[in-house]
N, C-alpha and C positions, 0 to 999 in steps of 0.2 A: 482763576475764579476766586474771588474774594466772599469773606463769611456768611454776609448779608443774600449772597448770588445762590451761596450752597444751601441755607435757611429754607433761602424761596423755591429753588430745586424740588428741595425735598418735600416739603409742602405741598407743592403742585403734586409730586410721585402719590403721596397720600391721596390725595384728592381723586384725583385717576383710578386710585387701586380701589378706592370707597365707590367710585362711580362703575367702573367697568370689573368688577371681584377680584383683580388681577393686582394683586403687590407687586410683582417682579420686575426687575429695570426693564425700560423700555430701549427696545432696539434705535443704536444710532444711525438714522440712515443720511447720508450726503448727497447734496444733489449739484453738480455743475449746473450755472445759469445762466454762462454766455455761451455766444453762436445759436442763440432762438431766432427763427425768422421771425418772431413776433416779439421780442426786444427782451429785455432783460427783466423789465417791469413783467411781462409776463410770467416767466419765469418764478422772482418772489413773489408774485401770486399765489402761487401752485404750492410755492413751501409754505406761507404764513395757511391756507386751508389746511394744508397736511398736518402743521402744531399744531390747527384748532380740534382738530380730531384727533388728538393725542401721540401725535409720531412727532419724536424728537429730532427734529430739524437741522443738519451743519450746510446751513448755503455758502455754495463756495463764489465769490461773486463780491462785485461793489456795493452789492442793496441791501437794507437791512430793514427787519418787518418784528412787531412786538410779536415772542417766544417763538424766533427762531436764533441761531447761532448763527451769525455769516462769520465765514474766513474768509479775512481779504486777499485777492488776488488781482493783479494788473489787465491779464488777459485770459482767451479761453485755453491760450497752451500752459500755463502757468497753471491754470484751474485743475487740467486734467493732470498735472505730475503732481498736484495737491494732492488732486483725489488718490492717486495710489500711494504715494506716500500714506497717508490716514490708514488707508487698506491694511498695507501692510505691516502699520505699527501697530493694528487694531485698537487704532481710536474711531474707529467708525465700525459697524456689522456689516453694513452694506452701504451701495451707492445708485445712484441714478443720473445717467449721462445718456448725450445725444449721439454718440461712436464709439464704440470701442474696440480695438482691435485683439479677437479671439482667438485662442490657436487654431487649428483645424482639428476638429472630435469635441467642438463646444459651440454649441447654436442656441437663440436662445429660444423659452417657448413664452408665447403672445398670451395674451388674455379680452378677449373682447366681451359688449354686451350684443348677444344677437339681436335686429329688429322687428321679427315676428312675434315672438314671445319675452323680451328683456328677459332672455336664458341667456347667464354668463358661459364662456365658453373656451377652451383654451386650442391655442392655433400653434401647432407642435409640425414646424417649426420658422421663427419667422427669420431671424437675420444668424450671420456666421454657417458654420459649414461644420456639420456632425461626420460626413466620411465625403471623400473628393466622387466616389463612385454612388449616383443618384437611389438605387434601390437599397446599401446597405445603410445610407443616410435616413432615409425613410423610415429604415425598421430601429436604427438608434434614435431616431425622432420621437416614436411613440414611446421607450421607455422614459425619452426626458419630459417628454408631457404628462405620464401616470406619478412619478416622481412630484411635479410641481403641483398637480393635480391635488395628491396624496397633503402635500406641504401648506396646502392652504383648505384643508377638512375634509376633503372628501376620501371617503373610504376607500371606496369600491369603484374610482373612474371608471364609466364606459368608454370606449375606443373605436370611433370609425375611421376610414380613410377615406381621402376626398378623391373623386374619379380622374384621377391625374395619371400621365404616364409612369408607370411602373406600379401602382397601385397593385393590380392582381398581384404581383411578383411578392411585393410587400406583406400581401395576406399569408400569402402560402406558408412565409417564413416565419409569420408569426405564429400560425396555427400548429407550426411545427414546434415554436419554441414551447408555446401553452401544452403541447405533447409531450415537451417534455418537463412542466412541471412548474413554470413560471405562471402563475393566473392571475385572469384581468378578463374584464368582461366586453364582450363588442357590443355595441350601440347595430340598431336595425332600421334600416332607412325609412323617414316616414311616407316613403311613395310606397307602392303597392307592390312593386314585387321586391323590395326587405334587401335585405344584405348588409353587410358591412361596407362594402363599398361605397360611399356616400355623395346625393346629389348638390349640385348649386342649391336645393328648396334647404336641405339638409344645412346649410351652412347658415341660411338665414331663420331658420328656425329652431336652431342650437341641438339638433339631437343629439351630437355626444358631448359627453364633457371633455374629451380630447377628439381633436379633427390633426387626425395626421398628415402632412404632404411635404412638399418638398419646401426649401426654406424660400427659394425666390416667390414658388408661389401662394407660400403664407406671408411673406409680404406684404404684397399687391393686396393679401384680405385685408389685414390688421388695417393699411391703411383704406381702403373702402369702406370696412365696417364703423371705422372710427370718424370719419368725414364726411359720409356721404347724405349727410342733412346738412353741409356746409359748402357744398358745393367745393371740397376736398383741399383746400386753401387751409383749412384750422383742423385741426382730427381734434375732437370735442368728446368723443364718449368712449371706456372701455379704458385699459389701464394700461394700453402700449404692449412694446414690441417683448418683455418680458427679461425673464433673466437666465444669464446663459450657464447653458448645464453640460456637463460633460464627466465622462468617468476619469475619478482624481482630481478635479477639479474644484477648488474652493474656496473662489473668490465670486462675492456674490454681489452683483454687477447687473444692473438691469437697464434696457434700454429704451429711449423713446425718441421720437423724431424731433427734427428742426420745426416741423408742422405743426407740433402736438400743443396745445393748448392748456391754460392751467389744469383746468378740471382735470384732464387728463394724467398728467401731470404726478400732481394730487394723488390721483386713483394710483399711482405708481409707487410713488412714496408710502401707500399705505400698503400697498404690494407687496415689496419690498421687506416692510415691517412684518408683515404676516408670514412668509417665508424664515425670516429668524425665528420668531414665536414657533414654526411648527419646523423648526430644526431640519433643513432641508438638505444640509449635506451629510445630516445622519438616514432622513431617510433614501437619500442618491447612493450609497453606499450599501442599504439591506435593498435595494433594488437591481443594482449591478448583480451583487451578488446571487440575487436569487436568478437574475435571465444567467450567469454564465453556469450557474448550478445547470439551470436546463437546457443548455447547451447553445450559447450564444456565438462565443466563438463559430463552433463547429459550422452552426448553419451558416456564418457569414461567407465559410470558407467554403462551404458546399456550393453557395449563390455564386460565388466569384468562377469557382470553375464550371459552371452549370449555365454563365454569364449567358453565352453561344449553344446551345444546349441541340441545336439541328445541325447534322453532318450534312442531312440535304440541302441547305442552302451552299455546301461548296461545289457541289455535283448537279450535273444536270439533272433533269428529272423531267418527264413529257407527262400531262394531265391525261389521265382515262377520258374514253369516250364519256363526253357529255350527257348530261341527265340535269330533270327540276330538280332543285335543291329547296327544299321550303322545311328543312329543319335547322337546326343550328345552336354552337356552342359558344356559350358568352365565356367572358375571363382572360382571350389569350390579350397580351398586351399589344398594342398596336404595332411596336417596330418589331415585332415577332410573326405579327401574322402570317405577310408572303410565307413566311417559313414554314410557320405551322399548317397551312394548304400541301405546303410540297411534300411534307410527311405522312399525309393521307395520298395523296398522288403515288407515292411511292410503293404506299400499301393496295394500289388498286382500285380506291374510294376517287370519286372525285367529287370535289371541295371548291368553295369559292372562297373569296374574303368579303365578306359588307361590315356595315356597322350600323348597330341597332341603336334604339332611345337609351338603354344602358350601358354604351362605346361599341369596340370592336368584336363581331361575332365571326366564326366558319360557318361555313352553311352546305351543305351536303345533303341525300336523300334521306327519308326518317328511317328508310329500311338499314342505315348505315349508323347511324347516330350513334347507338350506344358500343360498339366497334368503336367509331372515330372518338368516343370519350375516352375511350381503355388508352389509344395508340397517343393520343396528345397527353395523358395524364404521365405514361411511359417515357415522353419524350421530355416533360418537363416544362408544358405549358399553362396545363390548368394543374388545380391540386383534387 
């Protein structure tokens, strides 16, 4: 960079720090521009908005757009050994790419605008894989969404889970970890009968700031919520599939699709930016720390041998004579349920399985009910 380049530079920095109160170098974030289904011109699109909003730009790519920096590169493979090159010399803070391959215990977390209310919202988790086993995945999902949450202003994330398989299992673990000392607040579903557990209305109308689930099926949101005024050909709104988080982890890597659109894009890059500014692997680090303080580990390990948690599912077991069942217990997870019938069977009770407006419920007499709570919380079903 020659004198004249550094002059104007620094000028511009002035400028910026007099407009936005901020002096301090601006985060360099990079962004791969080839392999867009929407071409490469797409692509610098998305960086030339991102400089004009004040995010210092390295496109890695053929195209070049006033105040951003392009590196040239030939191809998209050439592009992506750029980009970690830059990574790892720290000439860049951060990056923004269409793949990246994550280890496993690094997933990333999404960022959408909900359509009810344009409540921004984060979708913990959407792409990469936090633990190969779905429920322990789940409950290291929510720490990395309170984390990114945390990195971009918010204090005090609320925290619901979306009604997905393994969801109850997911609560329980948490409410134990918060027992023992990690705090964070749950979100309360805006349907009528509340909970943490959160519905489809819940997703479209943003009530937590972190929606916890599993990553395939934060997915399928990030890209619904972000296309589906498009007829899901262009994802146009919300700021992608996010950046991946993991304990130890600290390369700061954010992802968006082949689909995504500048705007989108854009919204990434400035994502991206916001995350260095609010120092994210300093705060992923007093967050670890503080779940394994409250016994993170422990519980995982608790969950893992608890996986199977009914001896009656190896043994037979014959239902009690029949009776109307018109009470019934919400929470057990669905591929538990036969089970959890057969441990009331066991006990005497007889039990059916249904599933009500808020999933999988037992159902037994009301003269049994608070019995059948004791023997299922015993066994490991509800909390």
């Amino acid at each position: 960079m020659n004198l004249e380049k550094i002059i104007a530079a620094t000028f511009q920095e002035m400028a910026q720090g007099l407009e936005t109160g901020s002096f301090g170098r601006r985060p360099k974030i990079a962004l791969t521009g080839m392999g867009s289904e929407h071409g490469e011109v797409n692509s610098i699109a998305a960086a030339k908005m991102a400089a004009d909003r004040g995010v210092d730009v390295y496109y890695i790519g053929t195209l070049e757009a006033p105040g951003v920096t392009t590196i040239h590169v030939e191809n998209e493979d050439e592009g992506h050994k750029k980009m970690d090159e830059m990574l790892a010399k720290h000439e860049i803070d951060g990056c923004v790419t269409m793949h990246y391959p994550f280890p496993i215990g690094v997933s990333t977390v999404g960022r959408v605008v909900t359509p009810a209310k344009g409540k921004q919202m984060f979708v913990a988790n959407t792409t990469g894989t936090s633990s190969t086993d779905r429920i322990e995945g789940m409950i290291k999902n929510t720490i990395a969404g309170i984390i990114t949450a945390k990195s971009c202003g918010i204090a005090e994330p609320t925290v619901g889970i979306l009604n997905v398989d393994g969801a109850r299992q997911c609560e329980m673990a948490l409410n134990k970890l918060r027992e023992g000392g990690y705090d964070f607040k749950w979100a309360t579903s805006a349907r009528a009968d509340g909970g943490a557990v959160l519905r489809g209305n819940d997703v479209l109308m943003g009530t937590p700031d972190v929606m916890v689930m599993d990553s395939l099926t934060g997915n399928v949101m990030v890209k619904m919520l972000s296309s589906f005024t498009t007829g899901g050909s262009f994802e146009s709104t919300g700021y992608g599939y996010g950046p991946g988080i993991g304990q130890g982890y600290e390369n700061l890597v954010l992802i968006v699709s082949r689909a995504s659109g500048a705007p989108l894009i854009a919204n990434a890059l400035e994502f991206a930016a916001q995350l260095v500014k609010g120092k994210v692997f300093e705060v992923a680090k007093a967050e670890y720390a503080a779940a394994e303080k409250a016994g993170l580990s422990k519980i995982l390990a608790e969950r893992k041998a608890a996986a199977a948690p009914a001896a009656a599912a190896a043994e037979e077991v014959k239902a009690p004579p029949a009776e109307p069942c018109t009470a019934s217990i919400p929470g057990v997870e669905v591929m538990d349920l036969e089970d959890a019938v057969k441990v009331l069977w066991k006990a005497g009770i007889y039990a059916e399985s249904g599933m009500g407006c808020t999933g999988p419920i037992v159902m037994m007499a009301p003269a049994n009910l608070e019995k059948s709570k004791e023997l299922l919380k015993a066994a490991g079903y509800i909390s």
